[in-house]
Every structure is written in C-alpha cells, then in structure tokens.
N, C-alpha and C positions, 0 to 999 in steps of 0.2 A: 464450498461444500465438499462431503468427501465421498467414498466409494461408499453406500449403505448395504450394499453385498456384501462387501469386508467387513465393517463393521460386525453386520446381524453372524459371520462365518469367526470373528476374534477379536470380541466385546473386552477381554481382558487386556489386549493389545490397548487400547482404545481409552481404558478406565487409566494405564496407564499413564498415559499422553496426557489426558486431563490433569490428572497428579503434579507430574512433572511442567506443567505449562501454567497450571496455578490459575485452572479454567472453571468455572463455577458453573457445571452443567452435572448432570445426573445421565449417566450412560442408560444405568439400568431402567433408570423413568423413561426414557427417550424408549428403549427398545421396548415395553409397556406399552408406549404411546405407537409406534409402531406396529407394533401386532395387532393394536384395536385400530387402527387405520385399516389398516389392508384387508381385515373383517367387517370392517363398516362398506367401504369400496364392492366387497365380494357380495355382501347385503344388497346394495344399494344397486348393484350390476342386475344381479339377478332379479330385482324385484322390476327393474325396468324394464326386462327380458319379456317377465310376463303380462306386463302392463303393455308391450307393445303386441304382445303377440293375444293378447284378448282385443285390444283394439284393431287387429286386422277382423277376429272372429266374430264379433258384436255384431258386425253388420249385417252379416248372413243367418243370422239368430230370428226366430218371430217369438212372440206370446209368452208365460210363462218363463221361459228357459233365455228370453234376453232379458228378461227385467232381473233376473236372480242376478246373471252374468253382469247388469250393470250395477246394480247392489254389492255384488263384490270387488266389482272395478272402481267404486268409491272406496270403500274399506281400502283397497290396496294403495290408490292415489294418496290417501289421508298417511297412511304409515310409510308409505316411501317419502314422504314432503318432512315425516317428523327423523326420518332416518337419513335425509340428507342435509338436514339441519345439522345433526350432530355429526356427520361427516365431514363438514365445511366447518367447525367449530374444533374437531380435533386436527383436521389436517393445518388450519390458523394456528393452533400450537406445535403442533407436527414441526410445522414450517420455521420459529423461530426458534425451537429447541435446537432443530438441525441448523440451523444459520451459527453456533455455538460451538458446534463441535469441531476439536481441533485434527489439524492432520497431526502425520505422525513425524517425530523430530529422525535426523539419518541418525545413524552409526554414531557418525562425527562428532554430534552435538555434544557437548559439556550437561549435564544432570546440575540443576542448580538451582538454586529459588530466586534469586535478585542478582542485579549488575556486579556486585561486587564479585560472584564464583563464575562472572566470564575470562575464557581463557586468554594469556596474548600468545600468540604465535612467530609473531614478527618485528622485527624494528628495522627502518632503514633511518639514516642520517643522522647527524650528529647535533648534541643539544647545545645553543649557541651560547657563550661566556661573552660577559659584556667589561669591557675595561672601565665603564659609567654605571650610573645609575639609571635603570632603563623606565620609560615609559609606556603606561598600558595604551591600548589601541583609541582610547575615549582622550583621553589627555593631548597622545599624539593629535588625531583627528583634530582636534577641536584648537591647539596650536596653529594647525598650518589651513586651518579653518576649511576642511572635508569634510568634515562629519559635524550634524549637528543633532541633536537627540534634543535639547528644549525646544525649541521649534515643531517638533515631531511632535512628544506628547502633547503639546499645545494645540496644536490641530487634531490629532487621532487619538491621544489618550496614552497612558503608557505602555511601553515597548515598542514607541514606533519612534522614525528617524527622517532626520535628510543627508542624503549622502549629498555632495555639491562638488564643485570643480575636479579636479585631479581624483577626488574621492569615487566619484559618478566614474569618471573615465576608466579609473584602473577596475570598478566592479564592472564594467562594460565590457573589459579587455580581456580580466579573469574567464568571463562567460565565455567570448568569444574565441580564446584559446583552446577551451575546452569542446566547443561545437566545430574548430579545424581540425582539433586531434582525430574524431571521429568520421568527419569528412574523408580524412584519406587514409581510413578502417573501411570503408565505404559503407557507414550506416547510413540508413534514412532518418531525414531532418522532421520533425514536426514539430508546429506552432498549436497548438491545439485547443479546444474553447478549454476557455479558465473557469468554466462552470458546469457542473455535470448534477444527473439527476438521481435519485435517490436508488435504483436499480445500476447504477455503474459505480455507486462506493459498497455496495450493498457488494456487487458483483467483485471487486478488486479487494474486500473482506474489510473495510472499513467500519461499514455500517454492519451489524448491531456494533458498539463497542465503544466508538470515534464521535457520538455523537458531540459531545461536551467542548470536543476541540473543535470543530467543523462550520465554518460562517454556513445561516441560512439565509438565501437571499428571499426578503419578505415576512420573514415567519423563524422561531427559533422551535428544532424539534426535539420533542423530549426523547428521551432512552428509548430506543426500541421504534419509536414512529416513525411512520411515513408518513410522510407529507406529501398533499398531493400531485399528481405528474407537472405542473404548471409552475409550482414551486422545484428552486434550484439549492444547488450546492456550492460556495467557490472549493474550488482542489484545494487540497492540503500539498501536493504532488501531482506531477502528468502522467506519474503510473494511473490516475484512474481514469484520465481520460485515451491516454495512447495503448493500455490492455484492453479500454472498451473499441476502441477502433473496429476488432475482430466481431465482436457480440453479436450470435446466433451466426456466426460463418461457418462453412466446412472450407479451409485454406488448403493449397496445393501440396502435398508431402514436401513435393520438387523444389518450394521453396521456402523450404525449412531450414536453419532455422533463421527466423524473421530477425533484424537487429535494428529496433528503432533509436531515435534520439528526440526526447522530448525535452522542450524549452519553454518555460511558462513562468511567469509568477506563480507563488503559493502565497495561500493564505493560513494560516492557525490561530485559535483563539487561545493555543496555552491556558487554558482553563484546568486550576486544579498545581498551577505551577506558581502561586501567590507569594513573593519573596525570594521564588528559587531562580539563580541567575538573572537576575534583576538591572546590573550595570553594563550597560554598552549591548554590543549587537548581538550575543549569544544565544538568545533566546527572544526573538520579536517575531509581530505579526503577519509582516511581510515581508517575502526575499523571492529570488530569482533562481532556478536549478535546472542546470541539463541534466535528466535523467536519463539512463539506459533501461530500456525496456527489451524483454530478448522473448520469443514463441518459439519451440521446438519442438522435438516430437514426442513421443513419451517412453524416453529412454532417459534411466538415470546417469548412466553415466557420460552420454552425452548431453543431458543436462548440467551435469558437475565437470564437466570441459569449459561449458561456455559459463559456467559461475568464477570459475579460476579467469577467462580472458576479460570478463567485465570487472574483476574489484581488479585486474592489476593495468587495466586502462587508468582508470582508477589511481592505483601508483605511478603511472608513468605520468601523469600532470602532474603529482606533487611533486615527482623526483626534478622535472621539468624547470619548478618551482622553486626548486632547492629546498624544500620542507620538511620536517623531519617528522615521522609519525611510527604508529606503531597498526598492526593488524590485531584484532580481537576475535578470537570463536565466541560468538552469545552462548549462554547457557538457556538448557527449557527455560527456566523460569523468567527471560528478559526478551523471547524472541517471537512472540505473539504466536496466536494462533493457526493461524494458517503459512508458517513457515516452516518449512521442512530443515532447512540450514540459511545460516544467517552470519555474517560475519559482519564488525566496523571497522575502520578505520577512526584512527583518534591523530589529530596532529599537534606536535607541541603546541603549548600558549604560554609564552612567559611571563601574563602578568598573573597566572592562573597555577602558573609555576608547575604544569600536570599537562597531560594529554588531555584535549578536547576531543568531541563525537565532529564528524566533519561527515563524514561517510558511514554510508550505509547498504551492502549486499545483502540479496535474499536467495534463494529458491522455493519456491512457492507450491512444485507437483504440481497436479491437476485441480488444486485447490480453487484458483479463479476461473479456470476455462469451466468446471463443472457449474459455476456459477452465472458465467458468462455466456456458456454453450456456445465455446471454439473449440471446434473439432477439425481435425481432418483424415483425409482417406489411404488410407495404405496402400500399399502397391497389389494386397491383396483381396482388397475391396472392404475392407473393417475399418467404420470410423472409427475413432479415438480422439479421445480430449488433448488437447496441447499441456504441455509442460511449460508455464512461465516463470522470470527471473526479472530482478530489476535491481538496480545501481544507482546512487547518487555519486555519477561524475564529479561533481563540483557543484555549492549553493553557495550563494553570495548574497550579504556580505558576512556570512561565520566566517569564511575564510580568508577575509579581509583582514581578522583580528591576529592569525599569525603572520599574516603577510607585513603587516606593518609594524608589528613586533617585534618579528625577525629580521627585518631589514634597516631598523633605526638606527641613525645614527648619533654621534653625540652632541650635536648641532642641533639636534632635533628635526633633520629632515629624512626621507626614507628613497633610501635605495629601490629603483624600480627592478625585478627580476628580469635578467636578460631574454629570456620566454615571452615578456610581456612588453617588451620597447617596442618593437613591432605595429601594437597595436594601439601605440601611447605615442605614434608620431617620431617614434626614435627618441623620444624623451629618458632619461637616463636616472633623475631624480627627481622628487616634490619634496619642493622649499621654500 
C-alpha cells in the first residue's frame, strides 16, 4: 500500500507513476472513491453517536415522550444499518482499488514501457570463445546423463525435470555456496514454510496481480479473490514468507537493519508463458533460491546502501563462479508496482548466445510493511513502517545452464568451478 496522505496532498505525482508503470487503475476514481468513504464513516460515526447516546436516555424516559424517543430510535437503527451497508460496500472497493496503486519509482529509474528500454549499467567478465562446437545445457545434461526433462514431463507435465547424479550435487553445491557466502556476512538463515496464505502475498504485493502464476493448494483463485483462510498458497519466492515473518510487529530500531537469508523451493505456474522459453530449464515450475531479504528503517538512502550490498553479494558468487554477466536499471514500465528501484542481473548463456535474467534486486519503500504493518520505534517514540529490499542470491537450476555452458569441454564433460569442488567432494570434473 502507499502513503494515502501523499497521495490525497500530490494526486498528480501518483497519476504519474501509474503512467509510467503501465498500471490500470484510475487515481482520480480512487480519490472519488475516497472522499465518499470518509463521508460515509463520518455518517455512520455520527449516527452511532446518537443511537448510543439515546439508548443510555430511553430508559429514564416514561409515557408519551419514550415512545416517540423509541419511534425515532427505530428510524435511526433502520438508516444506519442501510448506511453501513454502503460503507462496507465502498470501503470493499476502496480496498482493492487501493491494493493497485503503485509506489513511486526513484530518481534513478529509466522512464520506459517494456524490457527492451531497461538500462545496462555494468558488465564484468569476459564472453567465452570455444575452439569446438559447443553444446546447450540440455544436450550436455542429458550426455553425461544429469539432467533429464522426459522423465519430468512424464510425471509432472511440461516444464518440469530431474536433475540426477552429478547434476543433483552441483545444484546442491551452487545452493550451498551461496548460503556460506552469507554465513560469514552474518545474515540469518531461514528455511521457511513453502506455503503461505492469501494475506502474506497480498502483503509482500503479489496478490492482486500474480494470481494466474501462483499454485492454489486445494482450490485455483480467480483475479482478485480470496480464498478462504484454510486455503493456501505455495511461494513463488521466500520473500513472501521471510517479509511476513515481521507481520503486525513494532521491531527494535536497535536492530535495524534486519539481513535475512531465505531458502526454499518455489513454485510458478508460468501461465501466460505458452511457447516462451520452452527448451531445458529456463523457465520451469520448480527450483530452489537463496533469497536475500533485507528490513531497515525508513531512510532512503540508507535504504540504497543496503540495495547496492545485496545485488553485489550478488556479484561476488558470480565473479566466485567465474561468470560473466551484465547489471540492468528496469525501466517503469518492466518493474511492477510496488517497486521503487529495481535492478537484474543477466548472466551469459551460450546456447542463448545473449544475457539471461538470473537475478533479481528490488527496493520496495514502505510498500510491504504498509501492507504488512512492520513498524518500528524511533528513538523518539514515533512509529514508522520499515523500508524493505530483496535479492535473488542465486536460483537453481537457471544457473546451472551457464554453469555448464561455460565450463564445457570438448569431450563433452564439464569443468567443475574451483568455488564449488569443495562442496563436490573435491571432485574437479563430470564425465
């Protein structure tokens, strides 16, 4: 959610944002819709005012002069019941108009309608030349028999896989290099449930919007619905269950800001993605991501501190990795809603001959916590909503596809990255 004081104080600020973010809401309907809320409330306030303060009076009433009094304390009861109807019926719209509306992009952002006018900012490493003819990650895989994708869809349907021997261990390795890196950053580790409920993607700005990608466990919900509290969600991401961790907290200034580490499977349905990226593991329904999840206090530019140390945790595993990639500024129009700045990471893919999306930074403002109501306490006794941020460390197995890309050899086995022998037994090659 965002600040609706700002808002109703720089509605043109706001009409803005939607513009540039390519958000299908109506400001000026919304502030409409507002003004008859807060008049329906001031109605509905008042009329209860005197509905309670005749019902203290009625009783010390006799004859003539209580019957009128309760004649009119029906009339009133009848018109407050029809005027709280309509208050619980605008404030239901009220409420998803406002679930819509976007924050405001920085400074920074690129002005832009689609992926194509995001910015690059960065490159590190160099792009590999092969003395052979290289092979794609699916080919490889399925050579040295890692990876197996008919088996997968066979059981689960397409987009899905087995990663198996050497394939299983290096996605195992990747992970857990990525959960040491952080280790001795000293973030906190979380495992967190893989299932959350309609009020914690709602809260992390998923829901309205995500419904279409999102498994319902029990039940599939349409645009816009909630399903009941009994019914679940599986994560897309641990950002929605490690940002709800806090939900309805006041946390300690003192220790701000918070640096978790979530590890979870994710699920997506990729619905809406029919044809697109279709070959091998770039786009499936399940994989495995240490996320970075960061709470601070609501300071921007100590916010855009700790945006700058999470994407380039970020680069220190690729560089790790030896991988060559590039840094992206999103533009408004590819960086949803409720981000304030937003950067990816793309790392080569040779058989894609281009930079793939591998990573993903956000800063987010007070956008979830307003949602989530994490607050905490100043030094001078004024709560305040947290500022959050999140990072995809590393997902597996996308990142399998330049790992074994990059490291092929002309034998067709793959070079293990010195980073990752460690966790492969000291093994040095699969062949």
């Amino acid at each position: 959610m965002i600040d609706l004081e700002d808002l109703r104080k720089r509605p043109d600020v706001y009409k803005k944002a939607v513009q540039q973010k390519n958000i299908n809401v109506d400001v000026d309907a919304f502030l409409k819709l507002d003004t008859l809320r807060r008049e329906l409330q001031k109605m509905t306030d008042d009329m209860r005012a005197r509905k309670n303060s005749a019902n203290k009076r009625i009783p010390s009433l006799k004859g003539k002069e209580k019957d009128e009094a309760l004649a009119e304390m029906k009339v009133l009861s009848a018109e407050l019941k029809l005027r709280e109807d309509e208050l619980n019926q605008t404030e239901e719209s009220w409420m998803k108009m406002q679930l819509l509306l976007p924050s405001l992009p920085h400074a920074r952002v690129p002005v832009g309608k689609t992926e194509k006018e995001n910015k690059e900012v960065k490159k590190w490493g160099d792009i590999p030349k092969f003395s052979f003819e290289p092979k794609d990650h699916v080919a490889l895989g399925e050579t040295l028999d890692i990876l197996d994708i008919p088996r997968g869809v066979k059981l689960a349907g397409a987009r899905s896989y087995f990663l198996k021997g050497d394939g299983a261990r290096l996605h195992r390795a990747v992970l857990q290099c990525a959960l040491d890196l952080l280790t001795k950053k000293g973030w906190t580790h979380f495992t967190p449930p893989y299932m959350a409920n309609w009020d914690c993607l709602m809260g992390t700005g998923f829901f309205p919007g995500a419904e279409e990608q999102t498994y319902a466990v029990g039940a599939q919900a349409a645009k816009g619905e909630k399903i009941e509290p009994d019914n679940l969600y599986m994560i897309g991401t641990s950002e929605v269950s490690v940002c709800s961790y806090h939900k309805d907290d006041v946390v300690k200034e003192k220790d701000l800001p918070l640096r978790y580490a979530g590890f979870s499977p994710c699920f997506r349905r990729e619905s809406g993605t029919y044809g697109k990226d279709t070959k091998g593991l770039y786009r499936i329904h399940q994989f495995d991501k240490v996320e970075q999840v960061v709470l601070c206090r609501a300071d921007e530019e100590e916010a855009m501190t700790m945006f700058e140390q999470i994407r380039a945790n970020a680069e220190e595993l690729l560089q790790l990795l030896k991988l060559p990639y590039r840094v992206l500024d999103i533009c408004t129009g590819d960086m949803g809603k409720g981000k304030v700045y937003m950067q990816d990471i793309e790392t080569w893919m040779p058989s894609r001959n281009a930079y793939g999306e591998t990573h993903s930074c956000s800063y987010l403002g007070d956008f979830q916590a307003r949602r989530l109501n994490i607050k905490y306490e100043d030094k001078d006794g004024r709560k305040k909503f947290v500022h959050t941020l999140n990072n995809t460390l590393v997902a597996s197995p996308r990142i399998l596809i330049p790992l074994l890309e990059i490291n092929q050899n002309e034998d067709g086995s793959i070079t293990i990255p010195e980073a990752l022998r460690l966790y492969m037994g000291g093994q040095e090659r699969i062949g």
